[in-house]
C-alpha positions in Angstrom: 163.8 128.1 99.4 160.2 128.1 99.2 158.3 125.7 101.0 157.5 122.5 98.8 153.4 123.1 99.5 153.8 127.3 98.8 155.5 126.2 95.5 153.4 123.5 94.4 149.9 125.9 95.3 151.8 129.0 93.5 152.5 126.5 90.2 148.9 125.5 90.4 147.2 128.7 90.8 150.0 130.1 88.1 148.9 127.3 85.8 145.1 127.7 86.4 145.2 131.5 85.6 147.7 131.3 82.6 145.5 128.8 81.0 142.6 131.3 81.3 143.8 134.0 80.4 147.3 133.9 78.8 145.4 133.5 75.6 143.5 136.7 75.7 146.6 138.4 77.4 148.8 137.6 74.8 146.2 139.1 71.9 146.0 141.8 73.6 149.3 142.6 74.4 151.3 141.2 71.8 150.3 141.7 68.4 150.0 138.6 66.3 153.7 137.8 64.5 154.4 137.4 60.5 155.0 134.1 61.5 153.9 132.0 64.4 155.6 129.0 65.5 152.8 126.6 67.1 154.9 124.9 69.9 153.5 121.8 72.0 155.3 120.4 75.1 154.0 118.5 77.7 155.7 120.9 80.5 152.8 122.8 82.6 151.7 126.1 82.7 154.2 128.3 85.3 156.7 125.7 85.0 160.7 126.7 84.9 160.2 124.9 81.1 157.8 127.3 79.8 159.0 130.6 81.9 162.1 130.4 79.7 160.0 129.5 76.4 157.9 132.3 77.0 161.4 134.9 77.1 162.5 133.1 74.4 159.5 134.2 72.7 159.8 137.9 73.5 163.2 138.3 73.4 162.4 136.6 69.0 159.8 138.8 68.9 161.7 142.1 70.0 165.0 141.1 67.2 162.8 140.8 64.7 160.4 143.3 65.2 157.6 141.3 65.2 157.8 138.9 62.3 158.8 135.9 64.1 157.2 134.6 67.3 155.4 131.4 69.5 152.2 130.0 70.1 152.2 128.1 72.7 150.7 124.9 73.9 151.5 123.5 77.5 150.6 120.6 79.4 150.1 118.2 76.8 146.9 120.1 75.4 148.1 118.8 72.0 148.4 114.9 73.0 151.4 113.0 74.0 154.4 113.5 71.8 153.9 111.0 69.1 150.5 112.9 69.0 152.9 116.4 68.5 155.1 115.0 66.0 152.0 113.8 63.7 150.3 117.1 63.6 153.8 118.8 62.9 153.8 116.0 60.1 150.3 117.2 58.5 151.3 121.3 59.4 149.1 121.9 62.7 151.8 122.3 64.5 155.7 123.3 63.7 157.6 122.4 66.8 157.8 121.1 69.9 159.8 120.3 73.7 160.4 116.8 73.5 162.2 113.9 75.9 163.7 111.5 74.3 160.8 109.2 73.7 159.6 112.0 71.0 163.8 112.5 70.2 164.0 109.1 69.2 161.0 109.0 66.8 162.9 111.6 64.9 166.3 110.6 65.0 166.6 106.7 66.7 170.6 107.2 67.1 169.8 109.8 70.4 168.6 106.7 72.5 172.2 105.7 73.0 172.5 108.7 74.8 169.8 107.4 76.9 171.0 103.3 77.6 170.7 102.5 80.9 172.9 103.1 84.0 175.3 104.8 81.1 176.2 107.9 82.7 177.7 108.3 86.7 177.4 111.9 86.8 176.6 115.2 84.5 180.4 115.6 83.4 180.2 112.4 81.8 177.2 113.1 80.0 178.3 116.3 79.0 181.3 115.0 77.6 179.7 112.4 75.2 177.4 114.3 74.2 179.3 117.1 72.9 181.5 114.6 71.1 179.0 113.3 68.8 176.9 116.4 69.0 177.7 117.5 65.2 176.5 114.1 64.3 173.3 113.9 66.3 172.5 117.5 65.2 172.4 115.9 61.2 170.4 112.8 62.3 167.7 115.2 62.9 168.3 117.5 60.1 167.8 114.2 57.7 164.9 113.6 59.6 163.7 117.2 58.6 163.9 119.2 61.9 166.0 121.8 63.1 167.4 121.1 67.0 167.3 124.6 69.0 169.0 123.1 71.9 169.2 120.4 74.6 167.2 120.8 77.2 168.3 117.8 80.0 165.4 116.0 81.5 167.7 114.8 84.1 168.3 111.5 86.1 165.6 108.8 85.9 164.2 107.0 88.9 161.4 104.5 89.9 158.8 106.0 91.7 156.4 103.1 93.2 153.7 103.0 96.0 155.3 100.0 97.4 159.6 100.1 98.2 161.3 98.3 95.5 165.1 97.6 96.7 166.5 94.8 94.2 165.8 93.7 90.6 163.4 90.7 92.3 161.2 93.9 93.7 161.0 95.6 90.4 160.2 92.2 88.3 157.2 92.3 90.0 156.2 96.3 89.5 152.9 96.9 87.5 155.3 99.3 86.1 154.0 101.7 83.8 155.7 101.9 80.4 155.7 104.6 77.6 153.7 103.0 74.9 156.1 102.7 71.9 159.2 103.6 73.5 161.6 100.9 72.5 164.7 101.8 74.3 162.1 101.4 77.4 161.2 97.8 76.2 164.6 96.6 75.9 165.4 97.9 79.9 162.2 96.3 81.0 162.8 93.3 78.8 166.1 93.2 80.5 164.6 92.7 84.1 161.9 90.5 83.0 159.1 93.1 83.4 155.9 92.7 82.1 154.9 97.0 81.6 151.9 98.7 80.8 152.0 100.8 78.0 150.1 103.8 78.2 150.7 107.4 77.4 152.5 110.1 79.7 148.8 112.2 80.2 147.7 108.7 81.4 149.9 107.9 84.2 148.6 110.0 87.0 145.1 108.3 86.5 146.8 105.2 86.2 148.9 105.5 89.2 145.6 106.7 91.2 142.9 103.9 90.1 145.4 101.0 90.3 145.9 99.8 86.6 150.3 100.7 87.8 152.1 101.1 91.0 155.0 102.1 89.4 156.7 104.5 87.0 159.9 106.1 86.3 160.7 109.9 85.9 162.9 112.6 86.5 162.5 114.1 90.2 161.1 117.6 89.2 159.2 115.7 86.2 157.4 113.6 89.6 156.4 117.0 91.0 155.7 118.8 87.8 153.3 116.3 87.0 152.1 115.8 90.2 152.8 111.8 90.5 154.9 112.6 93.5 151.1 112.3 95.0 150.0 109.2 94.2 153.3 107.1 95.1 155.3 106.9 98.0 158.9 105.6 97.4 161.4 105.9 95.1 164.1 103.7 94.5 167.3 105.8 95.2 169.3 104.0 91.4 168.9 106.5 88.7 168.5 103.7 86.2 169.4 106.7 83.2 169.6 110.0 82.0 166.7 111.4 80.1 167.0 113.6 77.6 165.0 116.3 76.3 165.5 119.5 73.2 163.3 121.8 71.2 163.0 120.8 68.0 161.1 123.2 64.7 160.0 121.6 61.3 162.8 122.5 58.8 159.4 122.5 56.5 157.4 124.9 58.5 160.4 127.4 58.7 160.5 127.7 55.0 158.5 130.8 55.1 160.8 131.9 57.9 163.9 134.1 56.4 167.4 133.4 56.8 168.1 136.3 58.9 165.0 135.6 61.5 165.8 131.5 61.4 169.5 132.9 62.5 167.8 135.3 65.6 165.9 132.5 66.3 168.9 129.7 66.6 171.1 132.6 68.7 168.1 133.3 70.9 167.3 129.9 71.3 170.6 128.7 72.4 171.7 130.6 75.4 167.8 130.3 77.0 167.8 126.6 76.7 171.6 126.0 77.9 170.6 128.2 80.9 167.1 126.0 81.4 169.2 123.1 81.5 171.5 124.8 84.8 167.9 125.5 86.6 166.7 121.6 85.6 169.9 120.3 86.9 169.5 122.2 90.3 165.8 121.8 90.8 166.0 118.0 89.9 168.1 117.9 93.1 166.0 120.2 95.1 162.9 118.2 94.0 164.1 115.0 95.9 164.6 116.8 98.9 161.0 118.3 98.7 159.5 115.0 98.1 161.0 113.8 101.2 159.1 116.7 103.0 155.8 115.6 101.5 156.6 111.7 102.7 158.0 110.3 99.8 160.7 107.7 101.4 163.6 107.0 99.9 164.5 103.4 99.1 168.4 103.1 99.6 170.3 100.1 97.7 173.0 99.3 98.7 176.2 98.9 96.6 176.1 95.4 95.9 172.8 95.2 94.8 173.2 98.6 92.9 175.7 96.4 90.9 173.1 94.1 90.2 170.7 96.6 88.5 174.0 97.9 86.9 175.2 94.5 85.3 171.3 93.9 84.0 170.6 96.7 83.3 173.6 97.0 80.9 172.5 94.2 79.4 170.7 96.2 77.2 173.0 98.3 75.4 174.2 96.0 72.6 170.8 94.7 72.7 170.1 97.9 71.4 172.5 98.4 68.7 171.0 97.7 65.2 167.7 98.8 66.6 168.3 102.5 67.9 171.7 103.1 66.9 174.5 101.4 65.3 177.1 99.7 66.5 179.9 102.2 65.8 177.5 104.8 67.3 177.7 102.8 70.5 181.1 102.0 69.9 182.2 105.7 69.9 180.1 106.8 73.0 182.3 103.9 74.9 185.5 105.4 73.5 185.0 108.6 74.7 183.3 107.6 78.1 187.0 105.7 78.7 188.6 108.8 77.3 186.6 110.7 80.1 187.7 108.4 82.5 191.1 108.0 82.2 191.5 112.0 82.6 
């Protein structure tokens, strides 16, 4: 595998030059499309993200012969993802790669995928969620977008410049928050935390001048956006699973044919379940490489692993009402004990 400091200098210099010149590349290489979805995400430049949104691209492009294509904006050019999802509202934008902070704004019911400490591994998740897929997939369609596929975010941690080994530690976190997440609130609310909200483009700042100490992401969202430098522990309880998917304004599309939106959705679909493999491996890759770079990992042990568990969990009918309904809950249960007693 590539050394941690070869890849992170080969993402930057990627990211630096694409930004440059992609735009002037792409005109001249690619003529401009019939249509051009304008696609915000807050994934950099030369990440594994936008690699396979970029082949999605061509490989729309090439079925439909040019009537159908991307523009793209990386690295949260367009504003965090409530910024994304207003200017797909007033038609400056059409679509977008969202977690499940921007998920839930669209369709509240996807938190529950999202309630803390729900999940002990990938199969579980993966089980659940294709059970009430169907239904999740017409939550968003009410809420007037099209879904092109999951994309996992993976396995949240805290990441913190001081250790933070029982829920006493984390009470006392200037713990970052994302401002107007409410499934966030109700964990933090849980553990008596005071957060600061701020946006996602904010944190590394945040995390450098002093206004946090703490904040929670995947492992390869840490190194993607570069907050692996600016802490040094992290707290070895993934506290959830985040979630993430592409999602298009049913509006927007209007002008889109039947036949194209249908190369679109079959394009789409085997790129993103493939982006989701290469997540799930570099998320565990990622925490190896942080270790290299002198991130220490903060072990818990298993009785106080139950004690972030049982407050943690707290939080799930807390929820219900507010993000999802009861039964929606209710079913996610049922088939996480169906799961389990196979």
């Amino acid at each position: 595998m590539t050394s941690f400091k070869n890849f992170h200098l080969q993402v930057l210099l990627l990211g630096l030059i694409l930004l440059l010149v992609t735009g002037a590349a792409d005109a001249a290489k690619k003529p401009k499309p019939k249509f051009q979805i304008k696609f915000a995400t807050l994934a950099p430049e030369g990440s594994t993200w936008m690699k396979s949104m970029r082949k999605m691209d061509d490989e729309v492009r090439a079925r439909t012969e040019n009537r159908l294509g991307f523009k793209f904006y990386p690295g949260g050019v367009q504003g965090d993802e409530k910024d994304v999802l207003r200017k797909i509202r007033i038609g400056q934008l059409h679509g977008g790669g969202f977690t499940g902070y921007g998920l839930g704004a669209v369709a509240s019911d996807v938190r529950v995928l999202e309630m803390p400490f729900m999940f002990r591994d990938l199969n579980e998740l993966d089980f659940v969620r294709d059970g009430i897929n169907a239904q999740l997939d017409q939550v968003f369609d009410e809420g007037g977008y099209l879904n092109l596929g999951w994309v996992d975010v993976g396995f949240i941690y805290i990441f913190s410049k001081k250790p933070i080994a029982t829920p006493q530690e984390l009470s006392k976190a200037r713990m970052w928050i994302w401002a107007g997440d409410p499934l966030a609130e109700l964990f933090f609310k849980a553990f008596g935390i005071s957060p600061i909200p701020l946006a996602a483009p904010d944190v590394l700042t945040s995390l450098q001048t002093g206004v946090i100490d703490s904040a929670y992401s995947s492992t390869l969202g840490c190194i993607a956006l570069q907050w692996f430098t600016r802490i040094s522990y992290m707290t070895d309880v993934p506290i959830t699973h985040g979630l993430g998917a592409a999602l298009i304004s049913k509006k927007a599309m209007r002008k889109v044919s039947a036949e194209d939106l249908s190369i679109l959705q079959e394009v789409a679909g085997p790129i993103l379940r493939d982006l989701t493999e290469q997540t799930r491996v570099q998320n565990q890759e990622a925490i190896q490489e942080m270790k290299k770079e002198g991130v220490q990992v903060v072990v818990v042990s298993e009785e106080v692993q139950g004690q972030f568990f049982d407050t943690g969990r707290g939080a799930w009918d807390d929820g219900a009402g507010k993000l999802y309904s009861a039964e929606l809950l209710e079913k996610v249960k049922g088939l996480l004990a169906e799961y389990r007693a196979k």
